[in-house]
KESELUM-945448 format. One line per 5 residues: for each residue x, y, z of C-alpha. Coordinates in pm, whole numbers, plus 50000, padded with zeros to 5 digits. Each point is the difference from the previous one (the first is absolute). Layout:
X/Y/Z | ... $
END
This chain:
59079/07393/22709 | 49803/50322/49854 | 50035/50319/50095 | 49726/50169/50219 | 50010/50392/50044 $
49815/50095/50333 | 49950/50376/50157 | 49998/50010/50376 | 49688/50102/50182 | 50185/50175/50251 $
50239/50180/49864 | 49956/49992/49622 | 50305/49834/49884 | 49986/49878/49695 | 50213/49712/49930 $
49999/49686/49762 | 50093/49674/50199 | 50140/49618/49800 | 49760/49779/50212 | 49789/49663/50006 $
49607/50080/50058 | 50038/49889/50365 | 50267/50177/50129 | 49960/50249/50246 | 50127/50384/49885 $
50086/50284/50199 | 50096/50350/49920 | 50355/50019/49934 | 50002/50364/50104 | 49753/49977/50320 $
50002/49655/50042 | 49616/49963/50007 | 49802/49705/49856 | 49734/50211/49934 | 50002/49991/49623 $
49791/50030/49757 | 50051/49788/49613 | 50032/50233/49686 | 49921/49929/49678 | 50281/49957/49771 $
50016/50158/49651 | 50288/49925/49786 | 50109/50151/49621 | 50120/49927/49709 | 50179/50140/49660 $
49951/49855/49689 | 50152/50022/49680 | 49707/49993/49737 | 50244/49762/49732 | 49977/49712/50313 $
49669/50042/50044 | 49748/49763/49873 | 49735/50180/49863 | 49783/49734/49821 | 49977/49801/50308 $
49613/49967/50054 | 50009/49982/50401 | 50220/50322/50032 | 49831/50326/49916 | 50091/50175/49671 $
50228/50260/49955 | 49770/50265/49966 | 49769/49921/50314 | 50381/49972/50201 | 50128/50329/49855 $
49611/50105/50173 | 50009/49884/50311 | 50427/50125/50035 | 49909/50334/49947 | 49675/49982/50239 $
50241/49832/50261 | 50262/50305/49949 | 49754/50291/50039 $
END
């Protein structure tokens, strides 16, 4: 089952919940089912000696060390 992270609509709570698709969720703090679905971001660390580098479908180690120093500004 994946985790979903959800914020109540009526009293901002946000909370991440281990649920099928279908299943109704309520507010664990005040118990409403008036939720609304977040979108989940999720990191990483890598160590550059177990990256692959000269794998064509990932980008290159340059245009990653780019775009982790846009993402940390």
């Amino acid at each position: 089952m994946p985790i979903f992270e959800f914020e109540c609509k009526d009293c901002s709570n946000k909370f991440e919940e281990l649920t099928k698709v279908q299943e109704k969720i309520c507010c664990p703090q005040c118990k409403s089912c008036n939720l609304r679905k977040l979108i989940s971001a999720f990191s990483t660390n890598s160590n550059d000696s177990k990256c692959n580098w000269g794998d064509p479908s990932l980008p290159n180690k340059q245009e990653f060390e780019r775009i982790r120093s846009k993402d940390s500004e």
